[in-house]
C-alpha positions in Angstrom: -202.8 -74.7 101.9 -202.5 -71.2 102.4 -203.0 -71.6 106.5 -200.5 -73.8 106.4 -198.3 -71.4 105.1 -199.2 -69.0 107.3 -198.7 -71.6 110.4 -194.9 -72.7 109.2 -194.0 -69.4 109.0 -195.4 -68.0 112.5 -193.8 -70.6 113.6 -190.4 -70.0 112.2 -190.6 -66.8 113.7 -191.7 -67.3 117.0 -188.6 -69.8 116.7 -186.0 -66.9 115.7 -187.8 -64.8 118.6 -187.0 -67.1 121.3 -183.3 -67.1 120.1 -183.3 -63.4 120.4 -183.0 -62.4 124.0 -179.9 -64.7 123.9 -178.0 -61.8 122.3 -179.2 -59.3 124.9 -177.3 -61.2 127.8 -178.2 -63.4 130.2 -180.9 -63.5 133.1 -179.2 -60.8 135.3 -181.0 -58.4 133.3 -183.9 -58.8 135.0 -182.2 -57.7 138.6 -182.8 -54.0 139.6 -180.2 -51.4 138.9 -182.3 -48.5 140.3 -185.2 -47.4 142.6 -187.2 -44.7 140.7 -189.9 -43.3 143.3 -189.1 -46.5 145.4 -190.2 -48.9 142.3 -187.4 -51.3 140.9 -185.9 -50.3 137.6 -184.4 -53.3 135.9 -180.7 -53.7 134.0 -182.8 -54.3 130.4 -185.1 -51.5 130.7 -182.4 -49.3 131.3 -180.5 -50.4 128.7 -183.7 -49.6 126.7 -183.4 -45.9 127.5 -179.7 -45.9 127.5 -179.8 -47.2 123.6 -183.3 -45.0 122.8 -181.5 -41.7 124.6 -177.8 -42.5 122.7 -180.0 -42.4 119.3 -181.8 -39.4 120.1 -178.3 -37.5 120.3 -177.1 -39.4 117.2 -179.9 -38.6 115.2 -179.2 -34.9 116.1 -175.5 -35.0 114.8 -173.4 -36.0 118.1 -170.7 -38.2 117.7 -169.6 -40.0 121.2 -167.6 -43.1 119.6 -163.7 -42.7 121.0 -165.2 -39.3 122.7 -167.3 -41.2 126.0 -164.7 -39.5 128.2 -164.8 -36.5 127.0 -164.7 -33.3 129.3 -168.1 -31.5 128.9 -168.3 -29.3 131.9 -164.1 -28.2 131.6 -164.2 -29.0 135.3 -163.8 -33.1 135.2 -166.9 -33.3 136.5 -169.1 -34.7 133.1 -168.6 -36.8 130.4 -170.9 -37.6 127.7 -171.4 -40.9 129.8 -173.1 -39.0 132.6 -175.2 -37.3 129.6 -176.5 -40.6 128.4 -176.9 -41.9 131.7 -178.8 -39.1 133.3 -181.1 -38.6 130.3 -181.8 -42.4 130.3 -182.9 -42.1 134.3 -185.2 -39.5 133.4 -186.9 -40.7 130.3 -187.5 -44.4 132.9 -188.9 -42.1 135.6 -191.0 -40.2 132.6 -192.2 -43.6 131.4 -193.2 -44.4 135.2 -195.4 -41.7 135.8 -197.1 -42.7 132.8 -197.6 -46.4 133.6 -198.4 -45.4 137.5 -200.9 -42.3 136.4 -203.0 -44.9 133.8 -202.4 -47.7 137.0 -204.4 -45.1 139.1 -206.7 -44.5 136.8 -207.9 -48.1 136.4 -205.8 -48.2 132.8 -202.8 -50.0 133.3 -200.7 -52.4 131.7 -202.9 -55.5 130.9 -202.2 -59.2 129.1 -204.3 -57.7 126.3 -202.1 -54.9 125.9 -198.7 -57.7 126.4 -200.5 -59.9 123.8 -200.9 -56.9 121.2 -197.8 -55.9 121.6 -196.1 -59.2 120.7 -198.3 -59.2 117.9 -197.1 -56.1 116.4 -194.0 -57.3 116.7 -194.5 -60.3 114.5 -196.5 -58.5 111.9 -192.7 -56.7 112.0 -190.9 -59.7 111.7 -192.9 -61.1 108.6 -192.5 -57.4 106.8 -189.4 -58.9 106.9 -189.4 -61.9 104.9 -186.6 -64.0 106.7 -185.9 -65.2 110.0 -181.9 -64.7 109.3 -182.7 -60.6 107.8 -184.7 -59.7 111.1 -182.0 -61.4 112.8 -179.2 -59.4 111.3 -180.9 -56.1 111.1 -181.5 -56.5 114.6 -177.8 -57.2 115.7 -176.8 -54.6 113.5 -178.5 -51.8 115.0 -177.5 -53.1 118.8 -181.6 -53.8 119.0 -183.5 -56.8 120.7 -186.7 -58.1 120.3 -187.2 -56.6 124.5 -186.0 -53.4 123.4 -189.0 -53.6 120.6 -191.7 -54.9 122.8 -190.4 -52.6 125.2 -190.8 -49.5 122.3 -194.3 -50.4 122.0 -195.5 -50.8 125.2 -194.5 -47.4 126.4 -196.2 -45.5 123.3 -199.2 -47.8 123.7 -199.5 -46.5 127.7 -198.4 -43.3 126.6 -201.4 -42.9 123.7 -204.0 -44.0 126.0 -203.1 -41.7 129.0 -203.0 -38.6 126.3 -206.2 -40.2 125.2 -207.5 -40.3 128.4 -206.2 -36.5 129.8 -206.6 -34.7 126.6 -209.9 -36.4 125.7 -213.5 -34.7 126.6 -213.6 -34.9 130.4 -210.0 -35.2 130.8 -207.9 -32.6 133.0 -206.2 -31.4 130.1 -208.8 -31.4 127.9 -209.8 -27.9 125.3 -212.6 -27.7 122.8 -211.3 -27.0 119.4 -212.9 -23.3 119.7 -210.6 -22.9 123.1 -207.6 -24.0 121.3 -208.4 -22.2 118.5 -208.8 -18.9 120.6 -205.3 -19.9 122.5 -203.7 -20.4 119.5 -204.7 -16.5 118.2 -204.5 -15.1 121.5 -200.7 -16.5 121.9 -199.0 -17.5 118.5 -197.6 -15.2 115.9 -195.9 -15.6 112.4 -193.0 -13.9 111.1 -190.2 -13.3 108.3 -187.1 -12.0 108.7 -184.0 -11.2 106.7 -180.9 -11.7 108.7 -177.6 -9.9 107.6 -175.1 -12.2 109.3 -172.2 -11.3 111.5 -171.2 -14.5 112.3 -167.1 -15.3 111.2 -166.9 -11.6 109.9 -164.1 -9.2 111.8 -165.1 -6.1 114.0 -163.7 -3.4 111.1 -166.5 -5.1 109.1 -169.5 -5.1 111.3 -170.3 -1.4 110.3 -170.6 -1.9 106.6 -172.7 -5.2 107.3 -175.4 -2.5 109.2 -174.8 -0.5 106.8 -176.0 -3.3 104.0 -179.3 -4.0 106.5 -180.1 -0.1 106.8 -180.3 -0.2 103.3 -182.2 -3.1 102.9 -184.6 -2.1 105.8 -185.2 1.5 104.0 -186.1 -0.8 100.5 -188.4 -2.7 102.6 -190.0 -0.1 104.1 -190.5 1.8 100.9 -192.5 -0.5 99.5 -190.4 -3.3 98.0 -191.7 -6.7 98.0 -190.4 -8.6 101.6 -190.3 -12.0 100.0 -187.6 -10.9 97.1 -185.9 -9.0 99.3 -185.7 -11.9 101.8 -185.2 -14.5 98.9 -182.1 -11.9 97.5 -180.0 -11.1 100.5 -180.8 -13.0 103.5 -178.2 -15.1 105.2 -181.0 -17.4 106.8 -181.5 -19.8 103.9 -181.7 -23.2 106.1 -185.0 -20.9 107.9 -186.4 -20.1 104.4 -185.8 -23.6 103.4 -187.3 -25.5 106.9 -190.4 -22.7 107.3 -191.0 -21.1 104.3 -194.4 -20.0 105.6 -192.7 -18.3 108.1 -191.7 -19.2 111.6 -194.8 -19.6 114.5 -194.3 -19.0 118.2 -195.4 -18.4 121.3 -194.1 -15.3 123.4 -192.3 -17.9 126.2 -190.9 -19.9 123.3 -187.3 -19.9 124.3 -186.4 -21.5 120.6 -185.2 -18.1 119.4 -183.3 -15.5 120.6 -185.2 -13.2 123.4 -184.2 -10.1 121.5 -185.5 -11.6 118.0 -188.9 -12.9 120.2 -189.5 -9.6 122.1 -189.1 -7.3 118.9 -191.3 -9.9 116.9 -194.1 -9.1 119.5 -194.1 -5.5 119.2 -195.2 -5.9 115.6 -198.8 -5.7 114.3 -199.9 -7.7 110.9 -197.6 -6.9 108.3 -195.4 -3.9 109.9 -191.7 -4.3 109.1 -189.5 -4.1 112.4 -186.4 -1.4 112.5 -183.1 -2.9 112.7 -182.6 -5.9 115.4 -179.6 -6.9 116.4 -179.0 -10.6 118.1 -175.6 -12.6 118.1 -176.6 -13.8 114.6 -176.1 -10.5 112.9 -179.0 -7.8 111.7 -182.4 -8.6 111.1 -185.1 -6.9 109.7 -188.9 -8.7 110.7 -192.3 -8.5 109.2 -194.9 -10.5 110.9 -197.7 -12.2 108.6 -201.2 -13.2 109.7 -201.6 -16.6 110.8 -202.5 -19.1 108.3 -205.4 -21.9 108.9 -202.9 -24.5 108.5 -200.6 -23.0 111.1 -202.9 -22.4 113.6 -204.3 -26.2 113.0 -200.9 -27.2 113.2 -200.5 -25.3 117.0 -203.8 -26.4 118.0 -202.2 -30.0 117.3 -199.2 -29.2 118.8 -200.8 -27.2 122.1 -202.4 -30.5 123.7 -199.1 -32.7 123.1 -197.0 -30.0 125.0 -199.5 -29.8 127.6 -199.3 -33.6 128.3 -195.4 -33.5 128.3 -195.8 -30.8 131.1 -198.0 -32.5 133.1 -196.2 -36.1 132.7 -192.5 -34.1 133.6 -194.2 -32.3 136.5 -195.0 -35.7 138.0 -191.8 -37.5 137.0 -189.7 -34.5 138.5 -190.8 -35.2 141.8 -189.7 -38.8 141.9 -186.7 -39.8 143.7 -183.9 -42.1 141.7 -181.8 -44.1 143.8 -178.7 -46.1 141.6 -178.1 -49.7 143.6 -174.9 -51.4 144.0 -175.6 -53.2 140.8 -175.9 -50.0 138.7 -171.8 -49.3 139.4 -171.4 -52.8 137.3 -173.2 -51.2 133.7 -170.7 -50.9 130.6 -172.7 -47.7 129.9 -170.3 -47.7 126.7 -170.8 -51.2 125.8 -174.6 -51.1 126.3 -175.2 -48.2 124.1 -172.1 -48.4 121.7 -170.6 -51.8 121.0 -168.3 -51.0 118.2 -166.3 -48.0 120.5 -162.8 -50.4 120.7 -161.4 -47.8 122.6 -159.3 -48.0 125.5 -160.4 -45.2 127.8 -158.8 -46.8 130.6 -155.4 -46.4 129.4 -156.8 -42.6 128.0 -157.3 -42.0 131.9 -154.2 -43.2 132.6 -152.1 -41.5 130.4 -154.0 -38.0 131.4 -153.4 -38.6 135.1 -149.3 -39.1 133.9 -149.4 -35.9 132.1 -151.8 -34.3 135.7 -148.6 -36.0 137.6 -146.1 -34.4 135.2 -147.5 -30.7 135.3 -147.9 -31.4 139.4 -144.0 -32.3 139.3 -143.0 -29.3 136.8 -144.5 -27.3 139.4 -143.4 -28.7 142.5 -139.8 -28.1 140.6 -140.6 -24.4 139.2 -141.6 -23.2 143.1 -138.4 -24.7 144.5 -136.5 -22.5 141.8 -138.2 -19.7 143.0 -137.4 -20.5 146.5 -134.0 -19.9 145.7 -134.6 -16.8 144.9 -135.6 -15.7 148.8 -132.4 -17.9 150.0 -130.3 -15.5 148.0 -132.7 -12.4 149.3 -132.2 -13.7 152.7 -128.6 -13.6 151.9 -128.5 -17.1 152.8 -125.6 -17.7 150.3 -122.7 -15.3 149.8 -121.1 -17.3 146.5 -123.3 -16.2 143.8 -124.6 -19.9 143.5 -128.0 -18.5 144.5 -127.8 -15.6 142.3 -127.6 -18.4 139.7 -129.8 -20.2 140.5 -132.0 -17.2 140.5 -131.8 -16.4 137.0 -132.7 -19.9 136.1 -135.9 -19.3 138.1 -136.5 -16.4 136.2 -136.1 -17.9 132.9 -138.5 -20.9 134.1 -141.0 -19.0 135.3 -141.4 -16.6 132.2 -141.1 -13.6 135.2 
């Protein structure tokens, strides 16, 4: 009784799945949009990395909806459309090396792996529990069941190349004693309390060095770091996020170069003199490295490592956008409720473009005026006139 069960509903599922790719579009998805080191990219794996990069910027607090053409550069020259676009490209041609390094190496995409991958998906679909709630919680977060099997097939090449690289004989492989020793050799901890200048006026910035100085002299003196930290610095998201400190590596360009460099000078628990960034006034104290910190670098060293070596490859490759790329909704793909109309947005900007170009054309042939009457073209004190008006115009 209980197979049977277990049949009906597989087969309820595969049933909803097979509706799926009908929301997606039709077959033209397939076609190529792009050449990426000469192999075809297609429309529904770009919209894969259009949707996956437009979530990545979401989920870091950017807002595009009614904003797609906005003016990034201040030149015209990039919107937040190009910045989607472009990251997409390169996270396809990142994927690519992948799948073309484990191809080489005998480890490439198999039926096995397309077989486990639909699997996962319908272990998904049961957690579920109905065909019509996978169904809406899919359309509601602009997700198909390609864009899923999709997600899984790139971390499942992904994890074995890493695997393969970063494992014993791999080219980026380190014993735990070398990573251990990298991670001493190249890593440090450190405190800080900042004194904030940010939104304060110029008259005040002495008083607010003043505050540090005397915080600095407590600290050096022999008061406790942690209360003074705790008591008056500003950085209380830092204390919150890392309060075992914050760990980096002298290249880390995280932090501000000035904070970094006078972080380094610092042995085990010596307190730094005043450093100033464009945050404010900090004072720094390194701490010694705790186990779980350097375990947590010697997790962190081999995953950066592979990121390097993947980027290195996919940098090289040559993207080449076909005819049929110039026919993606880029805003539609990755942001179906924008109703905007940035058509008539463009159109009303180039009036306002034609209006300023018209002001101006007007505005010079005031002031040409003025060299007819200094050519004493005119003798009736029109052009003096119309002189004066120029003048006005103008602001001269």
């Amino acid at each position: 009784m209980k197979k049977t069960k277990t049949l009906k509903l597989a087969a309820l599922l595969l049933a909803v799945i097979m509706l799926l790719p009908a929301v997606t579009g039709c077959s033209d998805k397939t076609k190529a949009v792009a050449l990426i080191n000469g192999k075809e990219l297609s429309a529904q794996d770009f919209e894969y990395y259009l949707k996956t990069s437009y979530n990545s910027y979401s989920s870091q607090g950017y807002t595009f909806t009614g904003y797609w053409n906005a003016d990034i550069l201040g030149d015209g020259s990039y919107t937040p459309v190009d910045l989607i676009t472009e990251d997409a490209l390169q996270n396809a041609a990142y994927y690519q090396a992948i799948y073309s390094k484990c191809d080489e190496l005998g480890q490439g995409y198999s039926k096995d792996d397309e077989k486990a991958c639909e699997d996962s998906f319908l272990e998904l679909a049961e957690t579920y529990g109905s065909a019509i709630t996978l169904q809406n919680t899919l359309k509601a977060n602009n997700t198909t069941k390609y864009d899923l099997l999709k997600s899984s097939a790139d971390e499942t090449m992904k994890a074995r190349l890493y695997d393969i690289l970063t494992g014993e004989g791999g080219e980026l492989y380190q014993s735990d004693d070398e990573l251990r020793q990298e991670v001493n050799d190249n890593y440090i901890c450190v405190k800080h309390i900042l004194i904030s200048t940010a939104d304060v006026e110029e008259e005040e910035i002495d008083e607010m060095r003043a505050t540090a100085e005397d915080i600095l002299e407590q600290a050096k003196s022999g008061e406790d770091f942690e209360s003074l930290m705790e008591n008056h610095s500003d950085d209380t998201s830092g204390m919150e996020s890392y309060p075992n400190g914050y760990v980096f590596a002298e290249d880390d360009t995280t932090y501000d170069a000035d904070f970094v460099a006078a972080s380094f000078k610092l042995d085990v628990n010596e307190i730094s003199d005043i450093v100033e960034t464009d945050y404010g006034f900090h004072i720094i104290k390194r701490y010694e490295l705790s186990d779980d910190q350097i375990t947590e670098q010697m997790t962190a060293i081999p995953t950066a490592n592979f990121a390097e070596y993947v980027t290195a490859i996919s940098s090289e490759y040559e993207i080449e956008q076909l005819d049929t790329f110039s026919k993606l909704d880029i805003v539609a793909i990755v942001d179906p409720t924008d109703t905007t109309d940035y058509s008539a947005i463009d159109e009303t900007e180039a009036e306002d473009t034609n209006t300023d170009a018209d002001t101006e054309g007007t505005e010079d042939a005031e002031g040409e005026g003025v060299d007819v009457e200094d050519a004493g073209e005119a003798d009736d004190g029109s052009a003096e006139t119309e002189g004066a008006d120029a003048d006005e115009t103008t602001g001269d």
